[in-house]
N, C-alpha and C positions, 0 to 999 in steps of 0.2 A: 696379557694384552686384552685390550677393553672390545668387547665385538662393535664394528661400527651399526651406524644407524643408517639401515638402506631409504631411499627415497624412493619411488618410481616414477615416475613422470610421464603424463600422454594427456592423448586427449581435449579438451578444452581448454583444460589449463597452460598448454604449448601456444594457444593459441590465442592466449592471453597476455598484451605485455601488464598489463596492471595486475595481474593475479602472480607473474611470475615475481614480480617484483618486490609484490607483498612477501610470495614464499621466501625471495633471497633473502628478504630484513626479516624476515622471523627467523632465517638460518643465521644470520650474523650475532642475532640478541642469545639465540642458542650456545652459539660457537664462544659466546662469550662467559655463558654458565658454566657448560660443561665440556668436560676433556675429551668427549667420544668422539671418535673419528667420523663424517660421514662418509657415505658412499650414492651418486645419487645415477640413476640409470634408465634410459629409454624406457618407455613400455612394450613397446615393441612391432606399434603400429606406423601407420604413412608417417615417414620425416618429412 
């Protein structure tokens, strides 16, 4: 099994809808390279 690719996410970038946006479409051109699984997860500040 392939270890996934963690993400972690906070910060300005939450708080960004153009920055998050950007990240999904770089996650989608990925997902489309390669077979890794990801894994994407809070950082663990204010929701």
């Amino acid at each position: 099994m392939t270890n996934p690719l963690i993400i972690k996410l906070g910060g300005v970038l939450l708080d960004s809808e153009e920055a998050l946006a950007r990240l999904f479409d770089a996650l989608v051109t990925y997902r489309e390279s390669y077979q890794r699984p990801l894994l994407i997860v809070h950082g663990g500040g204010c929701l």
